[in-house]
N, C-alpha and C positions, 0 to 999 in steps of 0.2 A: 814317177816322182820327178819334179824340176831341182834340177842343179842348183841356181838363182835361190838364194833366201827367200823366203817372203816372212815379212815381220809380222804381219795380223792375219786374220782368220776368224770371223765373227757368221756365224747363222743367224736366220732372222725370221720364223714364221709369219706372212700376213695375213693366212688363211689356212685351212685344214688341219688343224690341233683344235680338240676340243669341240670338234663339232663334221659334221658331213658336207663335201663337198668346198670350194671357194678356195681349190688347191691354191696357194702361189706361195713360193719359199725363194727364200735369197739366202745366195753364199760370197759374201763379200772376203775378196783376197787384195791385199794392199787397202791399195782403193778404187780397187775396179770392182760394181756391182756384179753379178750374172743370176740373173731370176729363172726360177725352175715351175714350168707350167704358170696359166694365167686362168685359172677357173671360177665357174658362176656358181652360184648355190640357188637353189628353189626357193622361194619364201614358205615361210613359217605358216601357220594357220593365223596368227596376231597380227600378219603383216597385208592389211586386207587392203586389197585395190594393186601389191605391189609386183612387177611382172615379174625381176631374179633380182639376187642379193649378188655384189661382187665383192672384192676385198677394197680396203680404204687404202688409196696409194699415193695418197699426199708424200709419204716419206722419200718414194721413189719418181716423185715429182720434184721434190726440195732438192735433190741429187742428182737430176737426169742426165748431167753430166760426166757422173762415174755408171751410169748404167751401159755396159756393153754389149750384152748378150739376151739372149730372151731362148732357152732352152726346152722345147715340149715335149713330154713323156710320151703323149699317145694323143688320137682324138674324143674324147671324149668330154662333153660340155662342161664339166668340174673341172679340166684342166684347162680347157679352152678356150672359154664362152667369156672370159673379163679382157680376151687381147686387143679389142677392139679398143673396148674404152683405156689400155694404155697405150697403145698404138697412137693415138688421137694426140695426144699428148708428149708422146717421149719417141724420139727416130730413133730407134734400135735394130738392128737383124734380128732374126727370128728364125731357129734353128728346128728341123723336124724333121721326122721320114715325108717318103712323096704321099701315105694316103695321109699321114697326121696334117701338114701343108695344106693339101686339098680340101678338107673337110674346114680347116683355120680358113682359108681364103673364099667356104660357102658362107660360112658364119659371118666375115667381115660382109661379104653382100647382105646379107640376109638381117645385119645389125648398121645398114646405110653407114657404112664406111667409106669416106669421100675419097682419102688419099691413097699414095703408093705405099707398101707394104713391103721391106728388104725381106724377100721369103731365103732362106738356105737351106736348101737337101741335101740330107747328110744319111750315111746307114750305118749301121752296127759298127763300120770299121773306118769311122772317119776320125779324124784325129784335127782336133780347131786347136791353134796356137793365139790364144786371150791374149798375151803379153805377160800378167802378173801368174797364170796358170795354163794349162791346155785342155779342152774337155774331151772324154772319148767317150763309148757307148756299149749297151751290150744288150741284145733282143731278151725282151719278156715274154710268156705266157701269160695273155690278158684275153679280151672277149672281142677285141680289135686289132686290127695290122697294123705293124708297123710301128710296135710297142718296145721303148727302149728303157735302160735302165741309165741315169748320166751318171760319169765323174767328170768331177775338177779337180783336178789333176797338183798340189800344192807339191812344196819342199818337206813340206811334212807329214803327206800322204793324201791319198784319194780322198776326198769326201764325195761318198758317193748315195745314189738319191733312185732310189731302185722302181718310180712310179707306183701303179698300181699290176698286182701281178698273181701269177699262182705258179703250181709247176703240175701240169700235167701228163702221166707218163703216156697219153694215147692221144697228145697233139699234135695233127700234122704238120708237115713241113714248113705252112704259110706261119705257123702258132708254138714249132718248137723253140722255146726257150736254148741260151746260150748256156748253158752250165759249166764246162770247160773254161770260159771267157769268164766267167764270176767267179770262178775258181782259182784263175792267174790272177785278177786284179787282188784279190783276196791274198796272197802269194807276195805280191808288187808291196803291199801295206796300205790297209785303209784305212786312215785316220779315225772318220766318222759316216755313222751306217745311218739312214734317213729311211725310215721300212715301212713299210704298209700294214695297216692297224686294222683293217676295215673288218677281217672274221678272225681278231687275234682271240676272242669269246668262246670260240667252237673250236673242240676236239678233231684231232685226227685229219685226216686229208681232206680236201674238197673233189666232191665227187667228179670222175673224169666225163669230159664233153663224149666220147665214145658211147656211155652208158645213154646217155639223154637222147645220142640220135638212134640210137639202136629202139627206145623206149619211144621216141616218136614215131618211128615208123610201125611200132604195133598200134600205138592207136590209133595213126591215119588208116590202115585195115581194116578196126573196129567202127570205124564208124560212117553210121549208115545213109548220113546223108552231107552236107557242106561241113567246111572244116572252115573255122574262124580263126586262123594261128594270129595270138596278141603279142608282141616285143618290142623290147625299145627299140627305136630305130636305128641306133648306133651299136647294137650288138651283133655285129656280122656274122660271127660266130652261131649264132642263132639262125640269123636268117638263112644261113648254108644250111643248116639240118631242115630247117624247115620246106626248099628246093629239094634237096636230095630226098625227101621222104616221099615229097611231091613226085619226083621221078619214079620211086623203088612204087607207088602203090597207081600209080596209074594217071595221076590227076593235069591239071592245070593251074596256076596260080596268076591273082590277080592282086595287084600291090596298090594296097589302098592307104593313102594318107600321106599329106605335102611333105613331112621331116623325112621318113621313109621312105618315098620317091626320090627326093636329093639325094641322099646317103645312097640308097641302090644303085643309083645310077653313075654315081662319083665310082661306085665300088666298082660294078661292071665295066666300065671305061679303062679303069685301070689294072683290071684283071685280077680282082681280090676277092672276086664272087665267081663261082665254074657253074653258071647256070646256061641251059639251050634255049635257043629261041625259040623254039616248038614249046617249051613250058608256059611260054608267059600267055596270057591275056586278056586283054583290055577291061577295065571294072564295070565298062558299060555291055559288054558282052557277057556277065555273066548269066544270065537268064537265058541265052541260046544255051546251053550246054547244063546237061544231065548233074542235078545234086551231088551224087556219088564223084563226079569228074571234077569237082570246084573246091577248091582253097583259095581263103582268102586272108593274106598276107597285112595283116594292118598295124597301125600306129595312131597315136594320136597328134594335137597341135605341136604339142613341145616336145613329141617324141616319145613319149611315153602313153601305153596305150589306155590305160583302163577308163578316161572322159571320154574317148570313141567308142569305148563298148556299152557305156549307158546311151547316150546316142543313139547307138544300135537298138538296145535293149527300150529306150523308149519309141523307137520308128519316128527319130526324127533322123537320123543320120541322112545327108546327101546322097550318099552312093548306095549305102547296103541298109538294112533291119534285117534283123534277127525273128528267124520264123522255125515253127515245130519240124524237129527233128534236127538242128544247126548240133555240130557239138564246137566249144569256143574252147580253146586251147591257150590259158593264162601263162604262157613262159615268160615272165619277167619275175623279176624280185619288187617288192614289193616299197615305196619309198617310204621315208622315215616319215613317220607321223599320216599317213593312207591307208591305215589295215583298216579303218573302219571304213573306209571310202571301198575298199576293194570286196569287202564282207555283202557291204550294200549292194555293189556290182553284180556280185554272183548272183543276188538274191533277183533282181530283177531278171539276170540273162536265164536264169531259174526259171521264172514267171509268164516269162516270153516262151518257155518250149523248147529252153537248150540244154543240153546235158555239157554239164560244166567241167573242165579239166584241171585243176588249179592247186596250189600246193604240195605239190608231187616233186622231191628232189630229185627225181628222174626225169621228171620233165624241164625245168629250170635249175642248172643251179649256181652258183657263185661263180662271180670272174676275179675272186679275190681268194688267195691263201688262206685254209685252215692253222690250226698250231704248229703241226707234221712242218707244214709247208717253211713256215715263218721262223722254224727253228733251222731248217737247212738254208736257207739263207743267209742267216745269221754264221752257222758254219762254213759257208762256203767264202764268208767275206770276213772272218774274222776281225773284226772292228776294233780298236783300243778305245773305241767311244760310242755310244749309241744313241738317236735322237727317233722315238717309236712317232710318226705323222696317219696321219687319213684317217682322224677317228674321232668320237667324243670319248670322254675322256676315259670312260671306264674300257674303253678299248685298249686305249694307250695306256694304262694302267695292265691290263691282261697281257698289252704287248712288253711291259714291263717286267712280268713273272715269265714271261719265256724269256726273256734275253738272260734273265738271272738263273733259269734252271739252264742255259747255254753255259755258264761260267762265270757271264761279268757281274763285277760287284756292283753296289749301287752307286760308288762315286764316278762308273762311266756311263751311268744312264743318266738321263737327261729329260724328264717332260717341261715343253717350254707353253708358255701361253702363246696366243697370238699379238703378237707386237713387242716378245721380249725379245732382244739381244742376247743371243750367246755366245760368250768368245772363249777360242780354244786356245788355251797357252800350256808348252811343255806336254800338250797330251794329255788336261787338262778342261774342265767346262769351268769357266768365272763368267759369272753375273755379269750384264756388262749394259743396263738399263733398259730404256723400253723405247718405240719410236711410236707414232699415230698407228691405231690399224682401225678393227671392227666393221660395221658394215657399211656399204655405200649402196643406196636403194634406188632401183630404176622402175620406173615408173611412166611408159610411156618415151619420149624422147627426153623426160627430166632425167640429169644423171645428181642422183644426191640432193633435189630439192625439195624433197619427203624425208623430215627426220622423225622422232619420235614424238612431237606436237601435231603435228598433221596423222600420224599414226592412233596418236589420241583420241583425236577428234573425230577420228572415224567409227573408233574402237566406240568411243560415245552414241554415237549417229546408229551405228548399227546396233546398241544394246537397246535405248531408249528413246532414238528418235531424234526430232528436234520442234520446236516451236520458236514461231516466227511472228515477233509484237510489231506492229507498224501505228504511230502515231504521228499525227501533222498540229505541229504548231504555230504561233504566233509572239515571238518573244516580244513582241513590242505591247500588246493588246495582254498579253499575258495568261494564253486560254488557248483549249483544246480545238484545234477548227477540224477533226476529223480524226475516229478512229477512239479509242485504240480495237485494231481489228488481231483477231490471234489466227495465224494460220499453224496447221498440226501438219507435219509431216511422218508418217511415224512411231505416233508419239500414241492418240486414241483416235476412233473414227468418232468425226465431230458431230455425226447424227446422233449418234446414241450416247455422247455426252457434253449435250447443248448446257444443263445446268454447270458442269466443272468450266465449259468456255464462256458462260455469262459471267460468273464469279472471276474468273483470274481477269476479263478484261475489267470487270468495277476494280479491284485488287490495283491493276494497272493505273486508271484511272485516279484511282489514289494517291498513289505514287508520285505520275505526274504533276498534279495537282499541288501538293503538298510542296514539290521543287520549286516549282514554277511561281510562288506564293514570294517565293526567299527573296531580300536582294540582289543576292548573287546568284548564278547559277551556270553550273558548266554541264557540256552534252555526255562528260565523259561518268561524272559523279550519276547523273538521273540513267544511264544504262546499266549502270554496277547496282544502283538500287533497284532495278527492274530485274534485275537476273537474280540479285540476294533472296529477296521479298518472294517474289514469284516463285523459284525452286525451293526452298523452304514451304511455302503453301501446296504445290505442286507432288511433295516428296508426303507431306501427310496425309494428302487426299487417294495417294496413288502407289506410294511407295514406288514410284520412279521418279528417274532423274536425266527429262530431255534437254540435248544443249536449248539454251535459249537465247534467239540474235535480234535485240531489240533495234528497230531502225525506226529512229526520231527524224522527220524531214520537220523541214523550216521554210513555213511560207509570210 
């Protein structure tokens, strides 16, 4: 706790309330910003054409001036993956363990980041002096190294921000949590707890990583011929059980796929993977060596595997297909809105001849706190205020009935929206307005110039198509000198309904004609009449409804 008053104290979710992913929280003291994690989010199934969603940081662009610090929990792409696009923007430091750093600084490659980047490595026991506070740190058990919990440090106690995490009583040394260290700050007084919501739904503990590698290495035994192990590629955690099984049953592994050859090798270099060089080998080698002796390690584009196992499963994949007798070993969880996508997956890696591993909480299981877990946290940081983050909302809401069957009442719990203000006065939550948030759509190298008109328009184009009027006039002569010709995109195949494209082009014809007749006539009125007229006749002959982009040239 700092000596020095400080007068304000205001939270400020711009991302990860109320939804998965697009972590970034702000805790403003005086008036110095310091932002917690800078995370991407996946797009939606609605969001078609769109490559990640990041949070909206105009407000931390209006104020880049009070922003000092940039603080990361852990590596992983919800935390990570929006630093770029505010690095571009705002010179700030950027505070992280060496593999969180490492993995920020493949990303800013990997998302053409032109400038220099203030990296600052810091571990569990670094202690930053802000000016208005000081941050310190304290190691989580997560599915990644080098996973910390922050505080900022105020006059009127910690506000501390515990990333994403679990507490495993069988994680090793690289992965055991500080419990001792969350139990002093807890001690010291922590203003306000910021906890992880993500399995606050499920009972009782999350199962320990011990079980899983003990459970993988029986069925690398069982099985009889290649071993296809599927995980994100940022789950290290993973991919050590998946080496270590590798070793206990006799095999070789071969590491297929670009997210996961970064990540491995960023890992290995810095000693965060204990794998031998006798394990590995080449993906183009694997054909010399015996089924029985082959694992193979994969991921997909964005890291996540399950579009490389259809791939597989259809024998188009570059490096490997999936042939009788493969058994494919699904360890990943499953992302929000993809069960049907993963349901499909099996079915084909099925169909191909593989015997499928998948949904087995011995085989996968959460890198996120059960209830058990997210109630000892809460006790070991005793909080006079609570703000439950990393969830939609019925999460944060479930995180809500543990912090109350912990003790607190409901005037220290807190769900905030994204983009509300909370400020803490006397130990206290008040309302304290809203600033810009929501989504900002990338889309290629556009940052934000896809909003929900273009999203429209798509959503249009892919339901119904489009149809495309092309007419050439003569304003002076006052007459059709070509056309009107209807191109379909989409919309019907125009062989087999030449009668609906003879009709809509007289229909057209019409149209024109009747404008064209007027005294007056603008290009803007005769296209709003062609798209009225026309999708009205269009919608009763078809019951759909394609965009329709009439283009009138003038000769």
């Amino acid at each position: 706790m700092r000596k020095k008053k400080n007068k304000s104290i205001r939270i400020i979710a711009l991302g990860g309330v109320g939804e998965i992913g697009k972590n970034m929280f702000l805790c403003e003291v005086d008036r110095d910003i310091y932002v917690m994690d800078a995370g991407l989010m996946f797009p939606e199934d609605e969001m078609l054409g769109i490559d990640i969603v990041i949070p909206d940081i105009s407000y931390l662009l209006d104020n880049k001036e009070r922003v000092k610090a940039v603080f990361l929990s852990h590596g992983h792409e919800d935390h990570i993956g929006a630093l770029s696009y505010l690095l571009r923007q705002v010179n700030v430091p950027v505070y992280g363990t060496e593999f969180t750093l490492a993995l920020a600084t493949a990303k800013l490659k990997e998302q053409e980041f032109k400038s220099n980047a203030e990296f600052i490595e810091i571990t569990s026991d670094s202690v930053i002096d802000l000016g208005s506070a000081t941050a310190s740190f304290f190691k989580t058990n997560h599915s990644i190294p080098g996973s910390v919990g922050i505080c900022i440090n105020t006059s009127e106690g910690a506000i501390v921000y515990t990333g994403d995490f679990k507490f495993d009583q069988g994680a090793t040394e690289l992965y055991r949590p500080e419990i001792g260290k969350m139990a002093a700050i807890g001690e010291q007084g922590v203003l306000c707890l910021l906890s992880d919501s993500t399995e606050a739904e499920k009972p009782g503990y999350t199962v320990s990583e011990a079980i899983v590698a003990r459970e993988m290495c029986d069925t690398f035994y069982s099985a009889p011929g290649r071993i296809i192990a599927a995980c994100f590629a940022s789950d290290i955690n993973r991919v050590q059980h998946v080496f270590d099984a590798a070793r206990e049953t006799g095999r070789k592994v071969a590491v297929v796929g670009k997210s996961l050859e970064r990540i491995y090798h960023i890992a290995v270099e810095l000693g965060y993977l204990e794998i031998g060089e006798d394990l590995i080998v080449p993906a183009g080698e694997i054909g010399r060596l015996p089924d029985k002796e082959i694992v193979v390690l994969m991921t997909g584009s964005q890291g996540e595997p399950i579009e490389g196992l259809q791939k597989m499963a259809r024998k188009s994949h570059r490096q490997l297909n999936i042939k009788e007798g493969d058994t494919v070993l699904i360890a990943a969880s499953t992302l929000r809105g993809s069960e049907l996508f993963l349901a499909k997956t099996v079915d084909m890696l099925l169909r191909a001849g593989a015997n499928v591993v998948s949904n087995r909480k011995t085989i996968h299981v959460s890198s996120h706190g059960s209830q058990e877990e997210l109630k000892f946290m809460i006790n070991l940081m005793r909080p006079k205020l609570f703000i439950p983050v990393h969830g939609e909302y019925r999460m944060l809401k479930a995180h809500e009935k543990i912090a109350r069957d912990c003790g607190l009442s409901r005037e220290q719990i807190y769900i905030p929206d994204n983009g509300e203000v909370v400020e803490i006065k006397d130990e206290k939550f008040v309302p304290g307005g809203k600033v810009p948030s929501g989504n900002t759509l990338i889309d290629g190298i556009g940052v934000g110039d896809v909003g929900n008109i273009v999203l429209r328009d798509r959503r249009l184009l892919s339901q119904d198509g489009t149809l495309i009027v092309v007419v050439t006039l003569s304003r002076k002569e006052r007459k059709i000198l070509a056309g009107p010709e209807i191109i379909s995109r989409g919309f019907v195949y125009v062989r087999e309904s030449e009668k609906l494209m003879e009709e809509s082009g007289k229909l057209v014809r019409d149209i024109v004609e009747k404008n064209i007749s007027r005294d007056f006539f603008d290009w803007s009125s005769l296209k709003q009449d062609i798209r009225d007229d026309l999708n009205k006749y269009l919608y009763e002959r078809t019951k759909r409804r394609p965009m329709i982009l009439p283009i009138i040239m003038e000769a």
